[in-house]
C-alpha positions in Angstrom: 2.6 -11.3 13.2 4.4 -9.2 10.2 4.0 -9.8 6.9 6.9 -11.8 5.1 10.0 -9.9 4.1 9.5 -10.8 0.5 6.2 -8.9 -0.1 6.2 -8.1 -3.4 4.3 -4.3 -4.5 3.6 -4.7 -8.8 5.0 -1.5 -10.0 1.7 -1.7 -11.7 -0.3 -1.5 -8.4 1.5 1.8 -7.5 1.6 3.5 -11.1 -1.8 2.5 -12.7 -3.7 2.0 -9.6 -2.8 3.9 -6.5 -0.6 7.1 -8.0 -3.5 7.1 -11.3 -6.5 9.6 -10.4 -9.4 7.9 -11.0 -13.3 9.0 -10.8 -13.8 6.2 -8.5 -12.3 5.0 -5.7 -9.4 8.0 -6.4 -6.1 7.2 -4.2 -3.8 9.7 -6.0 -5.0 12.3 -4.1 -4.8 10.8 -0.6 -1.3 9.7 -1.2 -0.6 13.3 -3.0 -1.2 14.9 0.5 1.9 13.3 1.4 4.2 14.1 -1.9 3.4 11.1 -3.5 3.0 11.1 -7.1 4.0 9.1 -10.3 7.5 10.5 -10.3 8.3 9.3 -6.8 6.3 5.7 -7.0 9.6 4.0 -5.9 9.3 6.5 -3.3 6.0 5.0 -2.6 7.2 1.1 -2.7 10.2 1.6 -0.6 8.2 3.4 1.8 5.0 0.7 2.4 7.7 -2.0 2.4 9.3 -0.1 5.3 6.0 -0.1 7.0 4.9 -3.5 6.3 8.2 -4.5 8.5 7.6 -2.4 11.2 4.0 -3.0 12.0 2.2 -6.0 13.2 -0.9 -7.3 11.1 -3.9 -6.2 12.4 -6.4 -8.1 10.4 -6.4 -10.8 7.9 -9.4 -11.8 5.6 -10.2 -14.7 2.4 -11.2 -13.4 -0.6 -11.9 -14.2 -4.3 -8.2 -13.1 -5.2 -6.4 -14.9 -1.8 -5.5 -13.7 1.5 -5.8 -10.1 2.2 -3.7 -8.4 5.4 -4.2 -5.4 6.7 -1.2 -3.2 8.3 -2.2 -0.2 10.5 0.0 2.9 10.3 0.7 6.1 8.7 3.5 6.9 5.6 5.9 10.1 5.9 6.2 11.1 2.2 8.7 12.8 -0.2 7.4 16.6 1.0 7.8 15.4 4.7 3.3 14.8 4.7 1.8 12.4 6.7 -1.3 10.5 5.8 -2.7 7.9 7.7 -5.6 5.5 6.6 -7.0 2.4 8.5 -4.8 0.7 7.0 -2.5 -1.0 3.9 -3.9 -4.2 2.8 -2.1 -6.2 1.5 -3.8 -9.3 -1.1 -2.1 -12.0 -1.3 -2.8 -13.6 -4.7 -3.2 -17.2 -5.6 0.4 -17.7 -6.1 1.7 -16.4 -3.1 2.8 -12.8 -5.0 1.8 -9.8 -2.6 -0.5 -7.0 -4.1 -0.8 -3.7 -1.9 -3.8 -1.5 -1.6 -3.8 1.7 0.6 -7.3 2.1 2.2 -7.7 5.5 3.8 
């Protein structure tokens, strides 16, 4: 199964959560490997929507904040880097809205 083509990623998600660097749980740098950075998030949304339509959904979970997907695969970035994690999850919110995580 994919996920729908109307997944929404909150430019939010991508600019004060995954492209931020953070003490804790820091994605910036992971997704920097790849060219990824604040000046290229659209980049970045464009680029996990594209891979949310290609792969299948390899896990699916319930938690506090809805339904939460996880898609398997790796991202080709801006300066032509790969990174791969186990995964993009993707939270499904009470309201059906789509909230993207990249777990590496």
């Amino acid at each position: 199964m994919k996920l729908p083509e109307d997944v929404v990623i909150p430019e939010d998600k991508l600019v004060r959560y995954l492209l931020l660097p953070r003490e804790e749980n820091d994605k910036s740098q992971f997704l920097g490997i790849a060219g990824y950075t604040l000046g290229t998030w659209e980049v970045l949304a464009r680029d996990l929507h594209d891979l949310a339509k290609i792969y299948e959904i390899s896990d699916k979970a319930i938690s506090l904040y809805g339904i939460k997907w996880e898609v398997q695969g790796s991202l080709t970035g801006p300066n032509d880097g790969t990174v791969c994690g186990d995964g993009l999850d993707y939270a499904g919110d009470k309201r059906g809205d789509a909230l993207c995580d990249v777990v590496s």
